[in-house]
C-alpha atoms as a printed R data frame, in Angstrom:
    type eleno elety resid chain resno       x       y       z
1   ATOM     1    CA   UNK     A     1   0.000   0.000   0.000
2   ATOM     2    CA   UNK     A     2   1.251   3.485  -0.484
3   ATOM     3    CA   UNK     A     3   0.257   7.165   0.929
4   ATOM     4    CA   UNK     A     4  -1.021   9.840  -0.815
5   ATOM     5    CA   UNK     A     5   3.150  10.808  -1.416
6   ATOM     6    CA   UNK     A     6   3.034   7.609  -3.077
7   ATOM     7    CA   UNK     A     7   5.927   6.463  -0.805
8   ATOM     8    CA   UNK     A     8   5.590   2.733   1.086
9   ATOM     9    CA   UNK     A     9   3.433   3.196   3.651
10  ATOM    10    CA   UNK     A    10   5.192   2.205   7.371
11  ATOM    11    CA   UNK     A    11   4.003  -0.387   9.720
12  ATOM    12    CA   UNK     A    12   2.313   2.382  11.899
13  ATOM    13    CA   UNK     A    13   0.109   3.586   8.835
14  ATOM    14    CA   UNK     A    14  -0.711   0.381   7.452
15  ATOM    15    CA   UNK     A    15  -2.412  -0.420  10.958
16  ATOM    16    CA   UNK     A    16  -3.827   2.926  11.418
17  ATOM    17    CA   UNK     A    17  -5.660   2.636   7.956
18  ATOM    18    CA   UNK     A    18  -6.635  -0.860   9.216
19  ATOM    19    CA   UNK     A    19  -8.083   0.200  12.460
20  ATOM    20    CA   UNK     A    20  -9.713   3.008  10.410
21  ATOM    21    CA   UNK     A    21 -12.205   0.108   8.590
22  ATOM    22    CA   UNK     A    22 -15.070   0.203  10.856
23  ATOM    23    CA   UNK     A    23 -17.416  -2.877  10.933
24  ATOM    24    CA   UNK     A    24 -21.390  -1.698  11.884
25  ATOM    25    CA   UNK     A    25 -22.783  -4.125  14.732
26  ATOM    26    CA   UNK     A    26 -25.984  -5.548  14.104
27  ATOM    27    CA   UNK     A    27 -28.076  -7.087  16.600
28  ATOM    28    CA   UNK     A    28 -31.432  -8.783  16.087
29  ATOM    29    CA   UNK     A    29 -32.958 -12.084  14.645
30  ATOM    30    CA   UNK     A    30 -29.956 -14.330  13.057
31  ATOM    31    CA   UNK     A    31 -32.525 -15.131  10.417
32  ATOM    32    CA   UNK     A    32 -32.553 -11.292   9.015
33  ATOM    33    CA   UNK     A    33 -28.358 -10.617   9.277
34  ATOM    34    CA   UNK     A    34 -28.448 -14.622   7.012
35  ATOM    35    CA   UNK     A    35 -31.022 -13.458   4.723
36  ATOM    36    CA   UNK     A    36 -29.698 -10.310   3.776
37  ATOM    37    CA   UNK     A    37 -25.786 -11.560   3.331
38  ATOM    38    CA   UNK     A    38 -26.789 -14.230   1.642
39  ATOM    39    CA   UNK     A    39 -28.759 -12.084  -1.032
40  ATOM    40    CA   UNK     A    40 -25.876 -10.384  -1.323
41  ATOM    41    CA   UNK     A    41 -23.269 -13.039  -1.221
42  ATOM    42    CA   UNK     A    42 -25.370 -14.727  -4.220
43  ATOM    43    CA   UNK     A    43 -25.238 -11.671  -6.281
44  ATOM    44    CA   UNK     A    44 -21.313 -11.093  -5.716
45  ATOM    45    CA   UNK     A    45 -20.497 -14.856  -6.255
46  ATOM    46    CA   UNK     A    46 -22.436 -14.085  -9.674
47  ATOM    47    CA   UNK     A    47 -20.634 -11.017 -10.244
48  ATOM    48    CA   UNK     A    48 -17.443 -12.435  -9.440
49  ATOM    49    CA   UNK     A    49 -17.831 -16.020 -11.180
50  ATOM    50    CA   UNK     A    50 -17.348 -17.762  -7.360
51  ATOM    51    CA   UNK     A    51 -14.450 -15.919  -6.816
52  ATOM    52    CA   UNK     A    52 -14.366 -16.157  -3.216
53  ATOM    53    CA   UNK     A    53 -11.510 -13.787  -2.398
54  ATOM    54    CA   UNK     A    54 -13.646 -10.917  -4.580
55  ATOM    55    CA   UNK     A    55 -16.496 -11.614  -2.750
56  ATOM    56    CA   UNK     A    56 -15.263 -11.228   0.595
57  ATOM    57    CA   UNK     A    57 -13.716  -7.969   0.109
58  ATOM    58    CA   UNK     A    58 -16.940  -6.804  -1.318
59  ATOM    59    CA   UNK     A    59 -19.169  -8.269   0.974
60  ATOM    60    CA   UNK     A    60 -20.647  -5.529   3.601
61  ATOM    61    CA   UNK     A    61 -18.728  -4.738   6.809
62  ATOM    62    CA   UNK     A    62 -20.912  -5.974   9.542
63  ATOM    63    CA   UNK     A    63 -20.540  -8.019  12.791
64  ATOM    64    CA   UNK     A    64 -23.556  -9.491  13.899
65  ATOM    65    CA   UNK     A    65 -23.548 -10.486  17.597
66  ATOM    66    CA   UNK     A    66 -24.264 -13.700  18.244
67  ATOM    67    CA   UNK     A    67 -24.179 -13.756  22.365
68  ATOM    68    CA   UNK     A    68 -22.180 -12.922  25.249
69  ATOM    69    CA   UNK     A    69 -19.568 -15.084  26.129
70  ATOM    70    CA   UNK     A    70 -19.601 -16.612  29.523
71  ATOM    71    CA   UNK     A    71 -16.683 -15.806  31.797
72  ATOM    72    CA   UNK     A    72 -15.227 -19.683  31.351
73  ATOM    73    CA   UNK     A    73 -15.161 -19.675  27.762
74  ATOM    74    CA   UNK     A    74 -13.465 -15.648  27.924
75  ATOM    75    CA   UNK     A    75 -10.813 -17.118  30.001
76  ATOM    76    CA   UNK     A    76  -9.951 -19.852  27.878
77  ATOM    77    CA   UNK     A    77 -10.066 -17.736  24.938
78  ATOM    78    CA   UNK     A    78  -6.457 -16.102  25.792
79  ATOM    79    CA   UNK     A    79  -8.363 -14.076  28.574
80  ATOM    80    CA   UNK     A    80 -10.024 -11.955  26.227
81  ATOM    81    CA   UNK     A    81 -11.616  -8.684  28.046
82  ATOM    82    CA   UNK     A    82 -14.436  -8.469  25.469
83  ATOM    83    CA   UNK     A    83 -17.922 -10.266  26.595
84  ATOM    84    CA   UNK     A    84 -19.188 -10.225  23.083
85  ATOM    85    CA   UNK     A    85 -19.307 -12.685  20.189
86  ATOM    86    CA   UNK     A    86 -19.234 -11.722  16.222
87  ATOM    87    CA   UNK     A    87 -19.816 -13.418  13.194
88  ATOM    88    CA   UNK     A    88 -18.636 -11.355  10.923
89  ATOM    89    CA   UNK     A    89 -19.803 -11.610   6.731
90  ATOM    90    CA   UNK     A    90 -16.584 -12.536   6.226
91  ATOM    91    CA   UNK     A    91 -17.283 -15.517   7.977
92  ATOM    92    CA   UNK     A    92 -20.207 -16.015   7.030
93  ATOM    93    CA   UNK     A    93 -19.279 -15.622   3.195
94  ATOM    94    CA   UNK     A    94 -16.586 -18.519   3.764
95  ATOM    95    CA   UNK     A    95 -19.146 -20.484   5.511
96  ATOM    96    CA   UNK     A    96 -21.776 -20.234   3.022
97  ATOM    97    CA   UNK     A    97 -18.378 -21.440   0.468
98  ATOM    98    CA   UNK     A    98 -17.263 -24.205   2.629
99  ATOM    99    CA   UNK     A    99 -20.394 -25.130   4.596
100 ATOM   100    CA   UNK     A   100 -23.068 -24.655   2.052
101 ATOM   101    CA   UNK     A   101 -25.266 -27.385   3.526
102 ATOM   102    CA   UNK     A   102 -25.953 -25.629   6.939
103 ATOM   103    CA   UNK     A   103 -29.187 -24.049   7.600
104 ATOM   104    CA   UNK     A   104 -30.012 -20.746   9.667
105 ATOM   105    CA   UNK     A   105 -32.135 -22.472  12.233
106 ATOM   106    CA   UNK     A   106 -29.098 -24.899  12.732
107 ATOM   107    CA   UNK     A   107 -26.252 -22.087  13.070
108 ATOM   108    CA   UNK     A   108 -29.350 -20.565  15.342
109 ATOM   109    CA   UNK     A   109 -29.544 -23.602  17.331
110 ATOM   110    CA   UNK     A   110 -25.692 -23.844  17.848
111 ATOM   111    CA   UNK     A   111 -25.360 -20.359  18.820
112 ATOM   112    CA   UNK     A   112 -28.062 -21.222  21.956
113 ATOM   113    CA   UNK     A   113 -25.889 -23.859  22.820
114 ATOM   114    CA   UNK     A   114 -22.325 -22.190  23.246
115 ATOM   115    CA   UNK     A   115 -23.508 -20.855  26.496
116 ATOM   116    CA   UNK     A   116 -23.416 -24.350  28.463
117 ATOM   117    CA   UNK     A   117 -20.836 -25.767  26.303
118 ATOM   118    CA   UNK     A   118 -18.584 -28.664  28.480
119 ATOM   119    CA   UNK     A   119 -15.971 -29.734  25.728
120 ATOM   120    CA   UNK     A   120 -13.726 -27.339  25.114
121 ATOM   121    CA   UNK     A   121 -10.630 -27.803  22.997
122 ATOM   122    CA   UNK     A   122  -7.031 -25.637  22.240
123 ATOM   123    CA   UNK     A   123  -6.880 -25.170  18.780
124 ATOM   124    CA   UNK     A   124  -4.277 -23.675  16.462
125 ATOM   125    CA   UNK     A   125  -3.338 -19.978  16.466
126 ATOM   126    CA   UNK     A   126  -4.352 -19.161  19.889
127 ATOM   127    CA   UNK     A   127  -8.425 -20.782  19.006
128 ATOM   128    CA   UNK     A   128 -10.230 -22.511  20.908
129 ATOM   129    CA   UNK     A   129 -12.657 -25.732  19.701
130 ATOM   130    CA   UNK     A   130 -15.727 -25.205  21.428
131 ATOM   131    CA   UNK     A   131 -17.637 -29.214  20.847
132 ATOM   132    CA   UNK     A   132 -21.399 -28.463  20.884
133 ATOM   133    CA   UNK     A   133 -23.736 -31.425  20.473
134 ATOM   134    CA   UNK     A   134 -26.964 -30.114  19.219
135 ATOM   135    CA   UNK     A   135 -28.532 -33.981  17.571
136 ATOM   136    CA   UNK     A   136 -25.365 -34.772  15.981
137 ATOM   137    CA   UNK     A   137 -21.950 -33.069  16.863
138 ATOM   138    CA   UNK     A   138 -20.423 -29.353  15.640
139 ATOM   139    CA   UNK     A   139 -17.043 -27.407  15.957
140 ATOM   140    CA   UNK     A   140 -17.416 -23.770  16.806
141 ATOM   141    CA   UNK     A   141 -13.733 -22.142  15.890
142 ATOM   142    CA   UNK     A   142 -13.481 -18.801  18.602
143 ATOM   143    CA   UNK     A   143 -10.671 -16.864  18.299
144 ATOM   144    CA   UNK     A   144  -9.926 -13.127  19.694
145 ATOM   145    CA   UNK     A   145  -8.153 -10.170  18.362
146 ATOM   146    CA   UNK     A   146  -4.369  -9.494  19.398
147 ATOM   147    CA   UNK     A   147  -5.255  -6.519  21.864
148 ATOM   148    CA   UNK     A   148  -8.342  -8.779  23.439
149 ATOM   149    CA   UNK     A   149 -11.220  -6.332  22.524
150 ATOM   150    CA   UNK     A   150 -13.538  -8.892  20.046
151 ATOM   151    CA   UNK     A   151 -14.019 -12.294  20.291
152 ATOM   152    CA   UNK     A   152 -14.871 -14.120  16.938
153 ATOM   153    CA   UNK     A   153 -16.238 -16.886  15.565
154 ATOM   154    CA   UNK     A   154 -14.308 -18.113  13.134
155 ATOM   155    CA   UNK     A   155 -15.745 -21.536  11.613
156 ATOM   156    CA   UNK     A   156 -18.844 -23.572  12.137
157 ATOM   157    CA   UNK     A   157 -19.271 -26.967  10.937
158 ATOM   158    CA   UNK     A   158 -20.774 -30.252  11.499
159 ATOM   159    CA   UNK     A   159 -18.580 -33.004  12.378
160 ATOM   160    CA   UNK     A   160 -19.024 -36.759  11.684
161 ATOM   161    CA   UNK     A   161 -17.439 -39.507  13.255
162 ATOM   162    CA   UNK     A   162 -14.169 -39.646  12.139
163 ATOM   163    CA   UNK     A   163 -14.135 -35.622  12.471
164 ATOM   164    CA   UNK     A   164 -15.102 -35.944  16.214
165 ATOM   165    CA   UNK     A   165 -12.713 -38.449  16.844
166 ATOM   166    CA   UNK     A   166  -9.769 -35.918  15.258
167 ATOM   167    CA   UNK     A   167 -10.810 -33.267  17.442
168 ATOM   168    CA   UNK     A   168 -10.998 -35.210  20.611
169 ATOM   169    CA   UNK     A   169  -7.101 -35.256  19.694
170 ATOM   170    CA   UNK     A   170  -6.624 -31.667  21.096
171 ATOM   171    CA   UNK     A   171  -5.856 -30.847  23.980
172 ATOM   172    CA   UNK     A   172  -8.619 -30.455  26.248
173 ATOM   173    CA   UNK     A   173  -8.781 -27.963  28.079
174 ATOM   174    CA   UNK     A   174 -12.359 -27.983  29.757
């Protein structure tokens, strides 16, 4: 990236112009955040010929809260000091990519259930596996940002048997 001097922009810069892209918060039904981004994932994936990287970057900049975190699953998650949890459309573009088959009442369902999660499971990159059983069995990916102000969720997705069994090779750690 370059400045307005068209010189190489320093480190400093680069993550002040980062910090300046603001992401709107949106609250409400789950159902009305999905049917919205999807509309408009569909049209950019058109637009873009399933170019996943071009969609992303168009997609809107929202987080949509999905719940507080309780005070277990904060600590675990590097001791974040944020109580909230996003799903950003970034996310939920890759999901819709990568996890096409999963339906709104079933990330809805999930969501209810990271409250009184009991398997809990150190992940790569400073995540956290989060093992939610909800009829069959899901992985919730968490992660939080490097000064511990939002906690995200990164990847949802159903796991069969042999999926379950390779998670239940991390570390637990509740």
């Amino acid at each position: 990236m370059v400045n307005m001097a068209v010189k190489p922009m320093t480190l400093k810069e680069l993550e002040a112009k980062i910090e300046d892209v603001k992401y709107e918060i949106v609250t409400g039904p789950f159902s009305a955040f999905y049917d919205q981004m999807k509309a408009i994932y569909d049209e950019l994936m058109a637009k873009h010929g399933g170019d996943i990287d071009k969609v992303r970057a168009e997609m809107p900049k929202k987080n949509y809260v999905v719940s507080k975190l309780p005070l277990y699953i904060r600590e675990l998650l590097n001791e974040t000091k944020a109580e909230s949890l996003f799903f950003s459309t970034d996310t939920l573009a890759k999901q819709l990519k990568h996890h096409p088959e999963l339906t709104p009442a079933e990330y809805v369902s999930v969501f209810n259930k990271l409250k009184s999660c009991d398997e809990i499971r150190e992940a790569k990159y400073g995540r956290i596996a989060l093992i939610v059983k909800d009829g069959q069995y899901y992985a919730v990916l968490l992660k939080t940002t490097d000064n511990k102000l939002e906690n995200y969720l990164v990847s949802l997705h159903r796991l069969d048997e042999r999926a379950l069994l390779q998670f239940r090779k991390l570390k637990r750690i509740y």
